[in-house]
Backbone as JSON Lines, residues from 0, in Angstrom:
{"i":0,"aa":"X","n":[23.11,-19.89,7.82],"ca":[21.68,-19.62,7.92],"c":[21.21,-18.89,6.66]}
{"i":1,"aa":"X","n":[20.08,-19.31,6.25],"ca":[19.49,-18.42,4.86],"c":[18.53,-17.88,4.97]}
{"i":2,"aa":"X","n":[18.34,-17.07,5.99],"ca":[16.97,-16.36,7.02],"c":[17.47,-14.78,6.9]}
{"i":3,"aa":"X","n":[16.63,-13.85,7.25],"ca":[16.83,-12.89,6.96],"c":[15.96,-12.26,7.91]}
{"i":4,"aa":"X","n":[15.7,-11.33,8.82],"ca":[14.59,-10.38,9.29],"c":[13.6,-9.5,8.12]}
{"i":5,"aa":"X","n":[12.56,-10.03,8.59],"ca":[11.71,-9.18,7.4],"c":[10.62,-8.6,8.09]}
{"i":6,"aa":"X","n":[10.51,-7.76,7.98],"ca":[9.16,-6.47,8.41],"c":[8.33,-6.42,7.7]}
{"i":7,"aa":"X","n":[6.85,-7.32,7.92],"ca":[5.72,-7.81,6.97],"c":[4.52,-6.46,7.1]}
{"i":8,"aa":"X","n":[4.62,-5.97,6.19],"ca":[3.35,-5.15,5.93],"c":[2.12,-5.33,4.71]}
{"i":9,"aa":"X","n":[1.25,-4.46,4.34],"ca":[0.37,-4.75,3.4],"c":[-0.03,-3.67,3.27]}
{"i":10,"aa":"X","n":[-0.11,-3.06,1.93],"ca":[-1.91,-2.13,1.32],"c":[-2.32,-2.06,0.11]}
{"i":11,"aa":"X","n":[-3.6,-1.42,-0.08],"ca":[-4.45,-2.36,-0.87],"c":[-4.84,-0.83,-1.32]}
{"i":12,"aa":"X","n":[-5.18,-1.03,-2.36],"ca":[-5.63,-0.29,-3.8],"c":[-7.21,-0.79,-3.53]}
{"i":13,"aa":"X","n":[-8.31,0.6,-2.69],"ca":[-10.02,-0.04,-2.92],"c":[-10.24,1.5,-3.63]}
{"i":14,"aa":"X","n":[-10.81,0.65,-5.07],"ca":[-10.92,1.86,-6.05],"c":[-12.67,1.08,-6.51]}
{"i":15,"aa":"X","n":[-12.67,2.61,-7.1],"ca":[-14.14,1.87,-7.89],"c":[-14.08,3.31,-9.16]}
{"i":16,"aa":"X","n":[-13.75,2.18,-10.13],"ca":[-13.55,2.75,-11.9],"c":[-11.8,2.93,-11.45]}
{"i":17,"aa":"X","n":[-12.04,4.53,-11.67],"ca":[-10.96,5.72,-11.59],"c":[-11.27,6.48,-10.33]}
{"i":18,"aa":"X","n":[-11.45,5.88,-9.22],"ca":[-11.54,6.48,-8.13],"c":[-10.62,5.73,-7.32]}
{"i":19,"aa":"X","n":[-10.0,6.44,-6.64],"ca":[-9.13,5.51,-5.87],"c":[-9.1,6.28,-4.14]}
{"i":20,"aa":"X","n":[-9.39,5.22,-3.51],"ca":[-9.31,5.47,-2.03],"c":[-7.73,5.83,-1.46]}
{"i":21,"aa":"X","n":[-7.79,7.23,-1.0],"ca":[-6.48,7.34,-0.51],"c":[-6.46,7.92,0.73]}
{"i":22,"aa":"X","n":[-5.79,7.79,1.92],"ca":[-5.16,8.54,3.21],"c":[-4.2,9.33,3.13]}
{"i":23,"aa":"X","n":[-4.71,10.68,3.5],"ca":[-3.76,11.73,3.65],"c":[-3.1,11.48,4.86]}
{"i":24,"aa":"X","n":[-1.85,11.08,4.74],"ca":[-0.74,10.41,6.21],"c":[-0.74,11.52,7.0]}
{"i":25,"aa":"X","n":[-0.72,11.65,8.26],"ca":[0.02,13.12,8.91],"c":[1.32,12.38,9.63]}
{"i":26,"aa":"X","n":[1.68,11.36,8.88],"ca":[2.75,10.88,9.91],"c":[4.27,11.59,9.31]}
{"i":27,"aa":"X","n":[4.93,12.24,10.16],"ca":[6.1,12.85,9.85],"c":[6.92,12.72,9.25]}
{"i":28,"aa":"X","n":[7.27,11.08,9.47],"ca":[8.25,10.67,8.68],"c":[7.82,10.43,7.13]}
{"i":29,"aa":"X","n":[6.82,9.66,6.79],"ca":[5.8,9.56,5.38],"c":[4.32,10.47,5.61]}
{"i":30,"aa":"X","n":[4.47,11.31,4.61],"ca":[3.71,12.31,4.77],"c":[3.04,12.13,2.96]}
{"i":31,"aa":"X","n":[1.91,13.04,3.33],"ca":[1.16,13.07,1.73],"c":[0.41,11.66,1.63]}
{"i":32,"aa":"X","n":[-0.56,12.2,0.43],"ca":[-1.55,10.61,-0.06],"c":[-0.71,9.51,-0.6]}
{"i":33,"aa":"X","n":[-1.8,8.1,0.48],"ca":[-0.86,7.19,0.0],"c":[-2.08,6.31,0.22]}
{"i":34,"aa":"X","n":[-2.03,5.13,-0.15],"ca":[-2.43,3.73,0.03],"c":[-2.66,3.45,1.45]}
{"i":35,"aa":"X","n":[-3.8,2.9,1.93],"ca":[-4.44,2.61,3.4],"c":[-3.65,1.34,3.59]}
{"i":36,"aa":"X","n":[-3.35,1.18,4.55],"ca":[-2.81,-0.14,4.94],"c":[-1.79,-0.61,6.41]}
{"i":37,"aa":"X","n":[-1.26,-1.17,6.7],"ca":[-0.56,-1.75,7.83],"c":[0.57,-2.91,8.15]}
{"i":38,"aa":"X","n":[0.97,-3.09,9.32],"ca":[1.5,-4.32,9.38],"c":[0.63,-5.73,9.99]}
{"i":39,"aa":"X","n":[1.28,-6.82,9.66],"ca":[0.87,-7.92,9.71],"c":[1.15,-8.36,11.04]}
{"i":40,"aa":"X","n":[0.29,-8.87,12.04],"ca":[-0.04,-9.36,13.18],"c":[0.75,-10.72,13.32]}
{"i":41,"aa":"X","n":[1.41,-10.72,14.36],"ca":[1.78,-12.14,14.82],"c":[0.86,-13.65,14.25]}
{"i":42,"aa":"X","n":[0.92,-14.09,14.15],"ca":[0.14,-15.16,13.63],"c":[-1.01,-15.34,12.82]}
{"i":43,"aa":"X","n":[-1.35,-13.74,12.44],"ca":[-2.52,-13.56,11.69],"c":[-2.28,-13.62,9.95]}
{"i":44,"aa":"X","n":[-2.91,-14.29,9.53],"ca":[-2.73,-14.29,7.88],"c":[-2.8,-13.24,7.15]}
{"i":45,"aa":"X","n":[-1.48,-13.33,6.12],"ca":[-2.07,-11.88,5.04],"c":[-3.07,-11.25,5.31]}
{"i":46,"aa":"X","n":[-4.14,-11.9,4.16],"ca":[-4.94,-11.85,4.01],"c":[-6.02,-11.03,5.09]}
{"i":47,"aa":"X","n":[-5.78,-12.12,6.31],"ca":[-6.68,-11.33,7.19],"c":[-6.22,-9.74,7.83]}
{"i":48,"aa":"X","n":[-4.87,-9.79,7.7],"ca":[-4.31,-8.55,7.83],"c":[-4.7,-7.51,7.25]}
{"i":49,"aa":"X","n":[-4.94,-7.67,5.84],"ca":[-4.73,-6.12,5.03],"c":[-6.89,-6.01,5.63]}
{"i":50,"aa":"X","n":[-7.71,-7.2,5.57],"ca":[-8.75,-6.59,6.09],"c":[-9.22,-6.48,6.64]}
{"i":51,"aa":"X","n":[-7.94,-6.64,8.42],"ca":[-8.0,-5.8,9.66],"c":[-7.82,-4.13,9.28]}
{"i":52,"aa":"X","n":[-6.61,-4.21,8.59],"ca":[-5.91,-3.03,8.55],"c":[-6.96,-1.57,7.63]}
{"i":53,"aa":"X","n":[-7.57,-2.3,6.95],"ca":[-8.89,-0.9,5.9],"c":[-9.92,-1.17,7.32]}
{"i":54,"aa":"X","n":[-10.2,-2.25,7.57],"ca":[-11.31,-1.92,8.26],"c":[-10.79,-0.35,9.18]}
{"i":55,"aa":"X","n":[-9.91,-0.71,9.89],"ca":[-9.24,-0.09,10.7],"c":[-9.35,1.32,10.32]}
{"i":56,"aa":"X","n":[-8.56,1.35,9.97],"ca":[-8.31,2.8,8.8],"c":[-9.49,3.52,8.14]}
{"i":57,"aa":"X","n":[-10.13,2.93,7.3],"ca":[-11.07,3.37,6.8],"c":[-12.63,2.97,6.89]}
{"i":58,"aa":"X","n":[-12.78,1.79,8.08],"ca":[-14.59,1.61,8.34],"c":[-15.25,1.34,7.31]}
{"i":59,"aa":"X","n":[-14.18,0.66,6.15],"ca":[-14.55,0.37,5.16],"c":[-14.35,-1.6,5.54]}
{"i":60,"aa":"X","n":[-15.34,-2.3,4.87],"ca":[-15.41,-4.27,5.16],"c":[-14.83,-4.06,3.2]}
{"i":61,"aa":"X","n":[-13.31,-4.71,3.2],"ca":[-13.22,-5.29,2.04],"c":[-13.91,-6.56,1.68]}
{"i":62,"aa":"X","n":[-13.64,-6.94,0.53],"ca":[-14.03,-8.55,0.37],"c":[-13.22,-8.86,-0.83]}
{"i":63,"aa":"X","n":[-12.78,-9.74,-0.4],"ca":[-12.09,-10.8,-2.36],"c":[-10.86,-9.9,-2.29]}
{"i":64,"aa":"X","n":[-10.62,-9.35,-1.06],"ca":[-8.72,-8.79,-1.87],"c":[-7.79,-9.63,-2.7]}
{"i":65,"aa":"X","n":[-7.32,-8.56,-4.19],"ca":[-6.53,-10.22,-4.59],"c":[-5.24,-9.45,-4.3]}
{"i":66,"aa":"X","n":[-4.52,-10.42,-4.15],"ca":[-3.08,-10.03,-4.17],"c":[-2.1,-9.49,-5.66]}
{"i":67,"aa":"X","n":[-2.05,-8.64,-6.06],"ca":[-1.12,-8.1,-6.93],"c":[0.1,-7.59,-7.57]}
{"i":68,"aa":"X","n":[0.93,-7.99,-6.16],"ca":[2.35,-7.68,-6.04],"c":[2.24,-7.92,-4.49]}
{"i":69,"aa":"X","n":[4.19,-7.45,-4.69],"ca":[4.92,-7.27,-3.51],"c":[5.79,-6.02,-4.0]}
{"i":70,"aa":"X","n":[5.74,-5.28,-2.69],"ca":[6.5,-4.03,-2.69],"c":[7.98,-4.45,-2.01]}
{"i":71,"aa":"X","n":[9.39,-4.26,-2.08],"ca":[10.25,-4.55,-0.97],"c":[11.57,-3.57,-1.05]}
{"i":72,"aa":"X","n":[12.21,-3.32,0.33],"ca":[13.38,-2.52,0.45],"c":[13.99,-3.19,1.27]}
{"i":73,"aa":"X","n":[15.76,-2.78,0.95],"ca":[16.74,-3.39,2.31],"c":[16.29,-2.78,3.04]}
{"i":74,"aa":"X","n":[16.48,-2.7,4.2],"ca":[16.72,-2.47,5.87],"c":[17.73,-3.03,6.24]}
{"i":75,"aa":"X","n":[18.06,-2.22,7.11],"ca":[19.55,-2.23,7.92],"c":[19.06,-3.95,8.77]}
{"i":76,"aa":"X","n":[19.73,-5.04,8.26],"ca":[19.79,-6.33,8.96],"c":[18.72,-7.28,8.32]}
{"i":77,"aa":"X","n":[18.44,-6.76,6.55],"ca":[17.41,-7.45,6.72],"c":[16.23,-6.35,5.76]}
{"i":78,"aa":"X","n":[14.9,-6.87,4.9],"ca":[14.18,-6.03,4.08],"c":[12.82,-5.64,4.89]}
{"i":79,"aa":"X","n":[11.97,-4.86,4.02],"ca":[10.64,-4.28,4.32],"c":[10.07,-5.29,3.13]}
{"i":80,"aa":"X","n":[8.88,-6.2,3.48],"ca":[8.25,-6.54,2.56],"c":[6.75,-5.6,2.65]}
{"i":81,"aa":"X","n":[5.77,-5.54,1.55],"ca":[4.4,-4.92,1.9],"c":[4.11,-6.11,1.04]}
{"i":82,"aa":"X","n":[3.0,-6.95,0.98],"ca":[2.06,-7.63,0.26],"c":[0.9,-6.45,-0.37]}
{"i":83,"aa":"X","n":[0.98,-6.39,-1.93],"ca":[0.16,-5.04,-2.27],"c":[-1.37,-6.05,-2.79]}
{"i":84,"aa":"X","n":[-2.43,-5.72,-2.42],"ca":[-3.72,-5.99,-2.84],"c":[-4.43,-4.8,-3.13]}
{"i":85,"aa":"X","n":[-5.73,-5.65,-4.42],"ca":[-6.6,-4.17,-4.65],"c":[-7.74,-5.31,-4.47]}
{"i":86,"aa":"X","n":[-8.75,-4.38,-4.41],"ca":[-10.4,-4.47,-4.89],"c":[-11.22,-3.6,-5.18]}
{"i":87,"aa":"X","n":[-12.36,-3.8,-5.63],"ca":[-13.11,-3.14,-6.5],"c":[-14.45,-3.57,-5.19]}
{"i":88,"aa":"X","n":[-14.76,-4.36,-4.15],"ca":[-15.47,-5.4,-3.23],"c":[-15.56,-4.41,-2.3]}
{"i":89,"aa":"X","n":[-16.38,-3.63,-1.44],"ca":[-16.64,-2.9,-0.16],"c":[-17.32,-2.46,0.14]}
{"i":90,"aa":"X","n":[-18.03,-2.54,1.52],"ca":[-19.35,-2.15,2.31],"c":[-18.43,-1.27,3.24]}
{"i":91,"aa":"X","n":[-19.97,-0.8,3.99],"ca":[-19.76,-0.05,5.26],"c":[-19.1,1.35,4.82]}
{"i":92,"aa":"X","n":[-19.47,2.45,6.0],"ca":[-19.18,3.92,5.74],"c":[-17.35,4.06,5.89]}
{"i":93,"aa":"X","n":[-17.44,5.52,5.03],"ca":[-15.74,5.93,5.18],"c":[-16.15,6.35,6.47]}
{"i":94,"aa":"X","n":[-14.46,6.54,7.09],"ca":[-14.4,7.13,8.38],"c":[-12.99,7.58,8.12]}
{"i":95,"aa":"X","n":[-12.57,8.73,8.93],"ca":[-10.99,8.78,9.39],"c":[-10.07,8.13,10.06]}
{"i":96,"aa":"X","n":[-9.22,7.86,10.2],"ca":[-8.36,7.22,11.69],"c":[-7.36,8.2,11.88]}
{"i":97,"aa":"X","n":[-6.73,7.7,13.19],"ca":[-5.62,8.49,14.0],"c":[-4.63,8.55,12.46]}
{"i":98,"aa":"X","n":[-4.54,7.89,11.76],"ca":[-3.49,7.9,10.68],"c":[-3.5,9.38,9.4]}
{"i":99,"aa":"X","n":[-5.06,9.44,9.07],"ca":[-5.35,10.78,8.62],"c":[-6.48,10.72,7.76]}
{"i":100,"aa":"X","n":[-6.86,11.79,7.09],"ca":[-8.27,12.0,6.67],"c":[-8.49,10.68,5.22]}
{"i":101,"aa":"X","n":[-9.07,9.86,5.37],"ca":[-9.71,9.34,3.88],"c":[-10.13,10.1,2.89]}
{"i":102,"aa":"X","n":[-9.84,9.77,1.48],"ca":[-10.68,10.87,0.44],"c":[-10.58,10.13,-0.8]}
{"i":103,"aa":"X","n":[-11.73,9.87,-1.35],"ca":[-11.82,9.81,-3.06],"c":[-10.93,10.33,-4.01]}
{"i":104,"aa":"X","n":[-10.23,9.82,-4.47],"ca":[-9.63,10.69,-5.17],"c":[-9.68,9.97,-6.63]}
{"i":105,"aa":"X","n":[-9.58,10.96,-7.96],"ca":[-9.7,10.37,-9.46],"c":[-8.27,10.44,-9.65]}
{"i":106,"aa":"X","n":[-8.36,9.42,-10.91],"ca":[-6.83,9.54,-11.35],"c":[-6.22,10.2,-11.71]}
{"i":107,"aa":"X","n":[-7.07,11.44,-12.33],"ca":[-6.42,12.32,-13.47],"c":[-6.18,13.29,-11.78]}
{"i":108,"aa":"X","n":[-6.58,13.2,-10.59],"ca":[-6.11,14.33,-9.58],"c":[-4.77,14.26,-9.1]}
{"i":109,"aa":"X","n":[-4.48,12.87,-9.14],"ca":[-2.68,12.29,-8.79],"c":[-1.86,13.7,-8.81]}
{"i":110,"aa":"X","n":[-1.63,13.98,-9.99],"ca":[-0.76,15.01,-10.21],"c":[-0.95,16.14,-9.58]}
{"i":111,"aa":"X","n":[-1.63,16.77,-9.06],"ca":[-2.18,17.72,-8.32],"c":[-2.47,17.48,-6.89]}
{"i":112,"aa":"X","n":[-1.88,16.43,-6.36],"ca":[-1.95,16.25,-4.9],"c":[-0.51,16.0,-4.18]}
{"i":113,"aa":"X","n":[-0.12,16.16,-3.07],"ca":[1.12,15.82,-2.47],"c":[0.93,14.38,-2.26]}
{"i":114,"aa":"X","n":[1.48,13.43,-2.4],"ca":[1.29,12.27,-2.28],"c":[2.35,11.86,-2.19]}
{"i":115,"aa":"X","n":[2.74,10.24,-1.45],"ca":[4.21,9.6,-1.19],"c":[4.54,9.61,-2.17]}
{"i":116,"aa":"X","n":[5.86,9.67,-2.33],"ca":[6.99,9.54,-3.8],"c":[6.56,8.51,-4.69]}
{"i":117,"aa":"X","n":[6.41,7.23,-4.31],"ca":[6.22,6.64,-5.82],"c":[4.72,6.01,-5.57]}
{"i":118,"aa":"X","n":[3.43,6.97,-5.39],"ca":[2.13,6.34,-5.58],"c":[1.71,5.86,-6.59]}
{"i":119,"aa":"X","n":[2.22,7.24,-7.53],"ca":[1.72,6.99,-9.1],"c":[1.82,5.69,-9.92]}
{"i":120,"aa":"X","n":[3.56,5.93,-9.47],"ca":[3.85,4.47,-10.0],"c":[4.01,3.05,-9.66]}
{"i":121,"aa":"X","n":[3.51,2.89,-8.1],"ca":[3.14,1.82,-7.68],"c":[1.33,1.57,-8.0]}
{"i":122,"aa":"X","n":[0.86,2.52,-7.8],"ca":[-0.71,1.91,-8.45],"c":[-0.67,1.85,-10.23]}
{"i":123,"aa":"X","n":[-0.28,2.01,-10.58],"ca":[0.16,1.65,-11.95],"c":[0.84,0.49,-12.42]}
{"i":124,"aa":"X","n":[1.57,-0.05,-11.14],"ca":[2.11,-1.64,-11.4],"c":[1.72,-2.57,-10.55]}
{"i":125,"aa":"X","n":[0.35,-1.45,-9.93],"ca":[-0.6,-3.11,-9.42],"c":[-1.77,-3.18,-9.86]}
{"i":126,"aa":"X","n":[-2.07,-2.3,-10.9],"ca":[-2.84,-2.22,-11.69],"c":[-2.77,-3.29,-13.32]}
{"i":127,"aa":"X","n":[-1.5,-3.17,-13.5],"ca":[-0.81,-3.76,-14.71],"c":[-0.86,-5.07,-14.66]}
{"i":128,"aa":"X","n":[-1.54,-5.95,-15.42],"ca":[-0.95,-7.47,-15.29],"c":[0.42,-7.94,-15.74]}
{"i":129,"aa":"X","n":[1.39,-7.35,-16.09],"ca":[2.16,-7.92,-16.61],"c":[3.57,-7.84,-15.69]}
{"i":130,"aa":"X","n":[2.68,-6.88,-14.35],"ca":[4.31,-6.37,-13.75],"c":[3.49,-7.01,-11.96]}
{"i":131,"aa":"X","n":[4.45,-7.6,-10.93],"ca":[3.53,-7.62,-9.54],"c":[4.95,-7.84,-8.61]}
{"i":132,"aa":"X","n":[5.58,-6.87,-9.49],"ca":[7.51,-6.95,-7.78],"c":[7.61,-5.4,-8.12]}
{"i":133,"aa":"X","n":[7.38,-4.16,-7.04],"ca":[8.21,-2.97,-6.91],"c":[9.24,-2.82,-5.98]}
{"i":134,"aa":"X","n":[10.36,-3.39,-6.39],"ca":[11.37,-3.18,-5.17],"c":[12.9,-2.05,-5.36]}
{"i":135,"aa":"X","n":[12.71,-1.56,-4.55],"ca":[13.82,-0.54,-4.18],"c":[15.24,-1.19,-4.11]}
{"i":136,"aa":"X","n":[16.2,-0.86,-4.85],"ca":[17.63,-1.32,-4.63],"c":[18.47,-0.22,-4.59]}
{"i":137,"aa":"X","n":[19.67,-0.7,-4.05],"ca":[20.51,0.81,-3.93],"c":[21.46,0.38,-4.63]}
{"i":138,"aa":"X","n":[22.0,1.38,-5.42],"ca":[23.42,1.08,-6.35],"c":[23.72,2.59,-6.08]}
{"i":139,"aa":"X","n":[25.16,2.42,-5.96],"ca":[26.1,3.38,-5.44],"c":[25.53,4.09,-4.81]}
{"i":140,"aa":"X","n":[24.64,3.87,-3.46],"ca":[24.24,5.08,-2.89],"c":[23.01,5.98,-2.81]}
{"i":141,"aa":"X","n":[22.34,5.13,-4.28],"ca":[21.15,5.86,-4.87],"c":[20.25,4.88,-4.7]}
{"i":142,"aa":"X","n":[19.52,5.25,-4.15],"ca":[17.46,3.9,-4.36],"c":[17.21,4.56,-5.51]}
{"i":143,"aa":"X","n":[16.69,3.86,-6.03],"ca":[16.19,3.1,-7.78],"c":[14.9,2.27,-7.28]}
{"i":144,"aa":"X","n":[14.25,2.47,-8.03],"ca":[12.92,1.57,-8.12],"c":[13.19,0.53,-9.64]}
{"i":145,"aa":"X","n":[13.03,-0.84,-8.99],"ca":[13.1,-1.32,-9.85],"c":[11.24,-2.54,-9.89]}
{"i":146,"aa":"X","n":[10.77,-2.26,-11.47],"ca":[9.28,-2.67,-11.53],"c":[9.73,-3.94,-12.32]}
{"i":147,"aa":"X","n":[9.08,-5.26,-11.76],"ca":[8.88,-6.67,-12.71],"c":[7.57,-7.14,-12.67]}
């Protein structure tokens, strides 16, 4: 068999300039600012996923998400894929969700916020045209981010 279990997720980069929309997680296990987003629904398309998942989250209507990468890690039996999208495209008011507070944030604030381990440098390589794979590999023991 050449199948594998894969755990389909998505999130999306909705910035406007140098502003970038981020969720402060309160979730325990991933904690700090990160990228709004979710998993992918039984039979529901990408696409329509990541703009279930902002609506959701943030009461924000994307439009025109493009796709810009893929994020991926092993898992025990099998990987984590995320499909990463941005836009610059959005109506309707911010709101919070059960997930955690929404907030504007500029680029130059990155450094000065607690945020998931590699935000910086995943919005930086879905920002980039020249790079759209961030995937995690382990060699001897150690995760490595590796960017193409």
């Amino acid at each position: 068999m050449r199948g594998e279990f894969c755990e389909l997720t998505n999130l999306c980069l909705v910035h406007s300039g140098d502003r970038y929309l981020l969720q402060n997680r309160i979730d325990k296990d991933w904690q700090g600012y990160a990228l709004p987003g979710g998993h992918v629904e039984p039979e529901e398309s990408v696409v329509e996923s990541v703009i279930r998942e902002i609506r959701e989250e943030t009461g924000l209507i994307i439009k025109s998400p493009r796709l810009c990468g893929i994020k991926q890690f092993p898992t025990d039996g099998g990987r984590y894929i995320v499909f990463l999208f941005e836009t610059e495209e959005f109506s309707g008011e911010l709101c919070p969700s059960d997930e955690g507070e929404m907030r504007w944030v500029c680029k130059d604030e990155l450094k000065s916020l607690k945020t998931v381990d590699d935000l910086e440098k995943l919005v930086s390589m879905m920002l980039s045209p020249d790079l759209n794979e961030f995937q995690y590999v382990i060699e001897d023991g150690v995760w490595r981010a590796v960017l193409r």
